[in-house]
C-alpha positions, 0 to 999 in steps of 0.5 A: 408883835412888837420887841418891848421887853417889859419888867415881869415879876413872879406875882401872886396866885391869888386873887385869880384873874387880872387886878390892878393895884395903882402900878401894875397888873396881877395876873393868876389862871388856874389849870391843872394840867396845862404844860405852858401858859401865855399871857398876850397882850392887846393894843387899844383896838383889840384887834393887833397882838402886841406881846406875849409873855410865858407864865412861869410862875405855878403855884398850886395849879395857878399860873401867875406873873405880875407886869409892872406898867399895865392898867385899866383898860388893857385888852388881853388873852390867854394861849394855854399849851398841854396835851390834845387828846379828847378821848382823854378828855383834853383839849389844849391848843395854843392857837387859840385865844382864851378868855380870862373866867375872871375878867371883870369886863370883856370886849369885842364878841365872837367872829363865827368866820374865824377859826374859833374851834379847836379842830378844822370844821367839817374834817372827817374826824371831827373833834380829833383833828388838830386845828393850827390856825389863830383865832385871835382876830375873831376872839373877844378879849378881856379887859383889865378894870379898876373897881373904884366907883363912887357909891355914895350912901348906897346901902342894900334895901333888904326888902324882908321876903314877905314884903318882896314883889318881884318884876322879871325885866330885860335890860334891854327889851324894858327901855329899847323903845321908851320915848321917855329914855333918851336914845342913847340910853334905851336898851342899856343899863343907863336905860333901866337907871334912868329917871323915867324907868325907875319912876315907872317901877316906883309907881307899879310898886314892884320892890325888886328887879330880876334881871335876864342874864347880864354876865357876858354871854355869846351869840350862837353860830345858828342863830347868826347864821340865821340873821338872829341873836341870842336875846335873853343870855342863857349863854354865859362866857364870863361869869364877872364881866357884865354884858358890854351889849347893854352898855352905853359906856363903851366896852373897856371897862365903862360896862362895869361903872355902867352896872354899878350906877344902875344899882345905885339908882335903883336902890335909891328908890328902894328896888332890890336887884336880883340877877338871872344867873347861869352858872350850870353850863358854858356857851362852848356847847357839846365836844364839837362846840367852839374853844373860848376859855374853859374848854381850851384852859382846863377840859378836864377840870371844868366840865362833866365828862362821860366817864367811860368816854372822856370825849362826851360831855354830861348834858343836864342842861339840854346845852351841850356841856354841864359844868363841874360843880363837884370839882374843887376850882369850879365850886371856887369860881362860881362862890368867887363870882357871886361874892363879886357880885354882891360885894363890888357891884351890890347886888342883892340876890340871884336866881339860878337857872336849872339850879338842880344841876349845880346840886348834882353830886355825880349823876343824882340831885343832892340836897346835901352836895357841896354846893349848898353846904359853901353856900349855906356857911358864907357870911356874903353869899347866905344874907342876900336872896337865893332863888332856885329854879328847881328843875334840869332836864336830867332824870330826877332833876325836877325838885321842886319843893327840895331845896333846902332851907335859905333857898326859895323856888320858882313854884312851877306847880303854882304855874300850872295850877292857876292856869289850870284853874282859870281855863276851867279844867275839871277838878282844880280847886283842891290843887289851888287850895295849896297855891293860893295858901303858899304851898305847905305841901311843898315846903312847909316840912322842913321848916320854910316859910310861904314866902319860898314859893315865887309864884309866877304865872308868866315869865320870860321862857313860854307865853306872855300875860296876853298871848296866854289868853290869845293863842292854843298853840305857839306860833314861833316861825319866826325863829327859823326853826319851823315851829318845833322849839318851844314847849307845846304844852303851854295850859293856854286858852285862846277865848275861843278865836286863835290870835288877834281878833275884832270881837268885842266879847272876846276881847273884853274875855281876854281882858278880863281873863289878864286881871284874873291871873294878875288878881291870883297871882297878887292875892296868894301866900308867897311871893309875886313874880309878874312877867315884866310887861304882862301889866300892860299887855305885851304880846310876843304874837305867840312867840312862846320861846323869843330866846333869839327874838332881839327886837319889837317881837320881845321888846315894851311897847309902850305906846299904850291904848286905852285897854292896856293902859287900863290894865296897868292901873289895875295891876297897881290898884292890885299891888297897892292892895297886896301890900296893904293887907298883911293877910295877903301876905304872911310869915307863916302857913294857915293853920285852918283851926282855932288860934290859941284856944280863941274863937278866931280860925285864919282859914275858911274855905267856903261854898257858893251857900256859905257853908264850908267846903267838904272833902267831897266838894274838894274833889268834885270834878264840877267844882269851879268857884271857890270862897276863902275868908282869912281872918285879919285877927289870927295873923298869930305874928309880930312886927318888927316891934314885937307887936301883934298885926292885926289886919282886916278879915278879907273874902277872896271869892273865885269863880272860873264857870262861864256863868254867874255865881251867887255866893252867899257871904260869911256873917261878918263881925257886929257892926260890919258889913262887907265892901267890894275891894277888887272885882275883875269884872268890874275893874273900874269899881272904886274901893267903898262904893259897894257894899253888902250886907251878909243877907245879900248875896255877891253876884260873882259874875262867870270867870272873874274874882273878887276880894272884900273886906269887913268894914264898919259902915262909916269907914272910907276906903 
């Protein structure tokens, strides 16, 4: 290290982390029971540590000193001196280089061959012993960034719930093999901003992205070790860094402005964007894991420890550690995150991975906890979407339907449901009477709306689209663990041949099974989730958990063939006819009974003879087709105008048996007959060229779906 003598001033607590205010760096780190923390700076290289100054400012637990001279771009760390004792929950050691939780960028990645735990590999004691060697040569470092961006007239689409159809995406998988991106770009977020990406989505007609985890994440030991990386980012080490990995600007703070022009192209052309966003566990893992920041600035205070043994760590995550949610800094750090996000870089919603455990109060899930009551009273952080994925793997964790109201849910039972439903088990219908309808069971009590529940068939953790309808079993060999990750338990069906197969008729079933759960998923009450590349047939070669898959396993092909190309047409047409049907999309649950007083019923639940369901045909384990006529006039809601919407009355007509079903239609107004909209088995069917009287019955064709709409006979399409 050099001798300069900089001029240090005492600073300020607040704001936590590194700000540059146009002369000098603040910089503030919480820790509670650290005895001396070290400030060290960094030449531009990362690699050489050029000073280092105590902290001698403590105020309310919060180191701070401000350096004058410092600016954007300045690599630094923190070494954090205080008692090792991991019985007692505390693991200070100032040999170790710690990010900042608050960096705004982050640079640099993880040496695996340095010393970067705490206590000496392979030493009999293991976590106990005292390991002494530095490990900042193989530390990433944080990195001081300015926030001025040039936003222009940017404004958030605030694309109102009912509306919203939202489009799971990779950063990188989406355009890493896109021609049409310049190479420069694929896989980054330029990439995903660019002109041909944004056209793409434009045309699809998603109206928001989901972005797999961009908060700085690592690359775990096993899987580098393995020649492998971790692809999808569950493995959080800065909470406002975006990943510089996606970043075609370097990574000394042109990750951040990266970021931001993504958000602003996007949200020219309409597209909300929401973040995937993991703030219920840390990539330090269990009490052998690696000390990066939180476990070497304050253990204690950060994570869930047992309380009878302070040395364990509460694992509601299945990753080793779960974080502290109930302590008072940590709730601070996660709402201060997420009020950065929406504030600095526009975003305009997240969804919360293993949301249950951040409502844990002690052991239970508790829809009450601190948690929800901050984020329930914030001006920011209660107008933006907030999407729970509402299970951990702890006992009581799977809450779907709990979450309070504000809060929408990825609806695993409407998973399960439709992939029941379309592989043709024995007594569905009743089951998917309530997911088709927007899960009333679920939510409707306590005063939500259909559109909490994001129905999903697909997403990025299981079987994709395509391998749902190809593969009974996970083939995930390629991730070097023998074939035991992944879920066994996927509600599969291959069509009879495992994998890729020649057969026309189980190809052309394959297909026509895609178009069905696309068609489910598009025509139910609540929100539309699609796995992104589902529309045009990627495949993960049954890969049923690409976590460490960072390559043509999990990344768009998009040199599409005839049959996919097709596929991608039909999921616009069914987009395109989502949005243009209000009762496809409503504000409120079905009533099933006459609307004020009038003749008009919202709901009928119809027979293949066109009487109505009875309770014994909802039961009946035979029963596998299925009618549903929604009436255009019993909407019973207002636009933003206060006027009524009317819409046409629509059949949705389901059948998941082998064989044909004549399905006898309901007599429709006078003067209308009905027209075929959608038929998955006649995917290239035009809107108005059929159409029917009531006398005529539909030839539902075996494993296929139909919509139709009453029309007055000169009506174009």
């Amino acid at each position: 290290m050099t001798a300069t003598v900089r001029k240090v001033r005492p600073g300020k607590p607040f704001p936590l982390g590194a700000t540059w205010d146009g002369e000098g760096v603040n910089f503030a780190l919480y820790s509670e029971h650290a005895t001396g923390v070290e400030l060290c700076l960094f030449d531009e290289s990362g690699e050489t540590e050029v000073e280092r100054i105590p902290l001698c400012e403590v105020t309310a637990h919060i180191w701070h000193a401000y350096i004058l001279g410092l600016g954007p771009g300045q690599r630094y760390g923190f070494r954090v001196s205080g008692p090792f004792a991991p019985e007692e929950g505390h693991r200070f050691n100032p040999n170790k280089l710690l990010l900042d939780p608050y960096a705004r960028a982050i640079s640099g990645s993880v040496s695996w061959e340095a010393p970067v735990f705490a206590y000496p590999l392979g030493h009999p004691d293991e976590d106990l012993a005292f390991d002494e060697r530095d490990d900042a040569w193989g530390m990433p470092k944080s990195v001081v960034a300015h926030s001025y961006f040039d936003w222009g007239d940017d404004h958030p689409p605030r694309i109102p719930w009912h509306q919203s159809i939202i489009y799971e995406v990779h950063v990188k998988g989406f355009s890493a093999r896109n021609p049409d991106v310049p190479p420069e770009e694929r896989g980054t977020y330029a990439g995903l901003a660019s002109p041909a990406s944004i056209e793409y989505l434009k045309q699809l007609g998603v109206t928001a992205v989901e972005l797999l985890p961009v908060h700085a994440f690592l690359d775990d030991m096993h899987l580098v070790g393995r020649g492998l990386r971790n692809y999808w980012g569950y493995n959080t080490i800065g909470y406002f860094a975006p990943e510089a990995r996606y970043s075609s600007s370097g990574d000394s703070g042109g990750q951040v402005a990266e970021f931001k022009r993504m958000v602003r192209e996007l949200h020219r052309a309409n597209i909300e964007v929401i973040l995937d966003v993991v703030y219920n566990h840390s990539a330090e893992g269990n009490h052998l894991g690696p000390t990066l920041n939180f476990r070497g600035i304050d253990n204690r205070s950060y994570y869930k420890l047992v309380p009878d043994n302070l040395r364990y760590y509460q694992d509601y995550t299945g990753t080793g550690n779960s974080l502290n949610v109930g302590h008072p800094q940590v709730l601070r750090l996660i709402m201060d995150s997420l009020r950065y996000w929406i504030l600095e870089m526009h975003v305009d919603g997240f969804r919360f991975d293993l949301a249950s455990t951040l409502a844990r109060e002690l052991h239970d899930v508790d829809r009450l906890s601190a948690f929800f009551d901050i984020i329930h009273q914030d001006p920011v952080i209660s107008q933006v979407k907030l999407i729970a994925e509402p299970w951990d793997v702890g006992e009581g964790g799977y809450q779907v339907g709990n979450f309070p109201i504000l809060w929408a849910e990825w609806n695993g039972k409407y998973r399960d449901a439709v992939r029941r439903y379309w592989r043709g088990d024995e007594s569905q219908v009743a089951e998917l009477g309530y997911r088709l309808t927007g899960s009333s069971d679920l939510y409707a009590s306590d005063g939500r709306r259909p559109y909490a529940s994001i129905n999903f068939v697909t997403a990025h953790d299981g079987f994709t689209l395509r391998d749902l309808v190809s593969y009974n079993e996970k083939h995930n060999e390629a991730n070097g663990e023998e074939n035991r990750d992944g879920t066994d338990d996927n509600l599969s069906w291959n069509c009879g041949v495992e994998g890729p197969t020649d057969d026309p008729e189980i190809n052309a079933l394959r297909a026509r099974q895609q178009r069905n759960f696309l068609a489910t998923l598009l025509f139910s009450q609540g929100v539309p989730m699609i796995c992104g590349g589902d529309e045009i047939g990627r495949t993960q070669q049954g890969n049923n958990n690409a976590y460490c898959q960072d390559n043509e396993i999990s990344w768009y092909d998009w040199e599409l063939d005839d049959e996919r190309r097709a596929l991608l047409d039909f999921t616009r047409r069914l987009i395109e006819t989502r949005l243009r049907h209000p009762a496809l999309r409503r504000r409120k649950f079905f009533q099933g009974r006459r609307i004020r007083g009038s003749d008009v019923r919202d709901i009928t639940w119809l027979r293949p003879d066109g009487g109505e369901m009875t309770e014994t045909e909802w039961e009946a384990s035979w029963v596998r087709t299925l009618g549903v006529r929604l009436d255009g006039r019993a909407l019973d809601e207002l636009d933003e105008r206060g006027d009524p919407i009317v819409d046409d009355t629509l059949l949705l007509l389901l059948n998941a048996h082998a064989d044909t079903v004549p399905m006898t239609l309901p007599q429709p107004l006078p003067g209308t007959v009905w027209e075929v909209v959608i038929d998955t088995a006649e995917p290239d069917l035009e809107p108005g060229v059929r159409r029917l009287e009531a006398s005529e019955p539909y030839q539902l064709r075996g494993r296929s779906i139909a919509l139709l709409r009453e029309v007055e006979p000169g009506d174009r399409a």
